[in-house]
C-alpha positions in Angstrom: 9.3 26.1 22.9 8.6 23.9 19.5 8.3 19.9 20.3 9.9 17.8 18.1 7.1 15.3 19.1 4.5 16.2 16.9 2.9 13.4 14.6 4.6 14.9 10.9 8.0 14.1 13.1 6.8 10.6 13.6 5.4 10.0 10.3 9.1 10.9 9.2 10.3 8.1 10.5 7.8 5.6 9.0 8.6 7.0 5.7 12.3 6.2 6.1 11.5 2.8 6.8 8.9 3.1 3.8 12.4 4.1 1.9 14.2 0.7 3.0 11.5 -1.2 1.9 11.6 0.8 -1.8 15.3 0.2 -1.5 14.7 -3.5 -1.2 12.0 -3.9 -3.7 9.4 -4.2 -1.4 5.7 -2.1 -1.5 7.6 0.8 0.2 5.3 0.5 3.8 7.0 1.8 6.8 5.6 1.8 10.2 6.7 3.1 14.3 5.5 2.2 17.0 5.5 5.2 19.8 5.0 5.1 23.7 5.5 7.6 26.1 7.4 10.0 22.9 10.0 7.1 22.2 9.9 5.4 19.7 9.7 2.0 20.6 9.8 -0.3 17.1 10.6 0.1 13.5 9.1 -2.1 10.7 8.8 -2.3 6.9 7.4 -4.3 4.5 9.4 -8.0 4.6 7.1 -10.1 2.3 9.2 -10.7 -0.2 12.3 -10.9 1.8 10.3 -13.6 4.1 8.3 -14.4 1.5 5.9 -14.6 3.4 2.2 -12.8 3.0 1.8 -11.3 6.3 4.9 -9.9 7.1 3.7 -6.6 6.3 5.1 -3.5 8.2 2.2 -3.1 10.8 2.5 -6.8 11.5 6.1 -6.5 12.1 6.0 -3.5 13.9 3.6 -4.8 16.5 5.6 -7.9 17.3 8.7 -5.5 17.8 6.7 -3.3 20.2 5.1 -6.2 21.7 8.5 -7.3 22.6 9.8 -4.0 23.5 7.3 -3.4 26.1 7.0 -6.9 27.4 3.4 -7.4 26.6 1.2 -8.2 23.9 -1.2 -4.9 24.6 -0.6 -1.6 22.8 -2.9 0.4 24.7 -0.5 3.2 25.5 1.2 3.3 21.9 0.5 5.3 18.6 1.4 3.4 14.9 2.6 5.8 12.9 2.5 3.8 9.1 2.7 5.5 5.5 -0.5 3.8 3.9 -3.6 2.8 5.5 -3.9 -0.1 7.3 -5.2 -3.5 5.0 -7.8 -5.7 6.6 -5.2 -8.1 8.2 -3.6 -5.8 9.6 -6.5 -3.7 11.2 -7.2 -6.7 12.7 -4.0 -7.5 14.4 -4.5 -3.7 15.2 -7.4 -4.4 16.9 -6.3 -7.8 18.9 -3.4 -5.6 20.1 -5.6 -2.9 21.5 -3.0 -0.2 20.1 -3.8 3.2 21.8 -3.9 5.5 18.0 -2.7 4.8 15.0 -1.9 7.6 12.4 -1.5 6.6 8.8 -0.8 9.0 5.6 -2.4 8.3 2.3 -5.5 6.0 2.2 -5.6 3.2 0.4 -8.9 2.4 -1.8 -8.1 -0.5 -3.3 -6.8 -2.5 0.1 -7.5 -0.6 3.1 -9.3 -1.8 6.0 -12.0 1.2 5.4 -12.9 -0.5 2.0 -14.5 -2.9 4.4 -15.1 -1.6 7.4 -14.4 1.0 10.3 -15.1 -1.1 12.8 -12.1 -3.4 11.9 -10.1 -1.6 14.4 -10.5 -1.6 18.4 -13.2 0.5 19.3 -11.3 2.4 21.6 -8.7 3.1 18.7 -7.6 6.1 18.1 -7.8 7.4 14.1 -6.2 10.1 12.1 -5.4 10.5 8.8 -3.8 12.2 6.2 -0.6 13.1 8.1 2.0 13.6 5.5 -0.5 11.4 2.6 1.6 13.5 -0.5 5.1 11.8 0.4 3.7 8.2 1.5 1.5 8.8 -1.9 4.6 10.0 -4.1 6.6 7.2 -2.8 4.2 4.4 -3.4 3.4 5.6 -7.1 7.2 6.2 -8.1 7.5 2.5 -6.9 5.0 0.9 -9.3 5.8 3.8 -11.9 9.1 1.8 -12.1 7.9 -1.6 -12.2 6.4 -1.3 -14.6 8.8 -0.1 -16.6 10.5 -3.4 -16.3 
């Protein structure tokens, strides 16, 4: 029997909240937050919305988990986001003690790797690459077009 709990499943849902933040005119960023197969929180990019710097999706999805699970440790949960985490929110990552996270397309200009690995827990879970050519595709149509303007 096929699982519909595999990580490209998950990763689906980050990039429909990676849409709503394109649909917004945010840097289309969407992130879950799974425990125990459920997902547990849904996030994507509010800065300019909030404008506000840190509101990115990771950041937001944490909080929502945090809240959903009545506790600020994340030890049990996988982030599922579209682009690799940035420093801040490696860090918030790492103060959160999140169990995994799985992220698709790196980012080389502001990911937390461009700095360093051991931004996130130790204990932390990495994989990446899961589904990188739509969270790529998406991110590049969306500054294709602003451009444009």
């Amino acid at each position: 029997m096929l699982s519909i709990y595999t990580d490209d499943h998950y990763m689906k849902e980050a990039l429909k909240e990676a849409q709503k933040a394109y649909d917004a005119g945010e840097v289309p960023v969407g992130a879950v937050v799974v425990c125990n197969k459920q997902i547990i929180a849904r996030a994507h990019n509010l800065t300019e919305r909030l404008c506000d710097v840190t509101a990115h999706a990771e950041m937001q999805a944490i909080t929502a988990a945090a809240n959903a699970i009545g506790g600020k440790y994340l030890n049990d949960c996988t982030l599922y986001v579209t682009i690799e985490p940035c420093a801040m929110c490696a860090g918030a990552l790492y103060w959160s003690q999140v169990g995994k996270v799985v992220y698709g397309a790196g980012d080389d200009k502001k990911g937390y790797t461009t700095i360093s690995d051991a931004l996130m827990h130790p204990k932390t879970i990495i994989e990446k690459g899961i589904m990188a050519e739509e969270s790529t595709d998406l991110m590049q149509r969306f500054f294709r077009e602003r451009r444009r303007t």
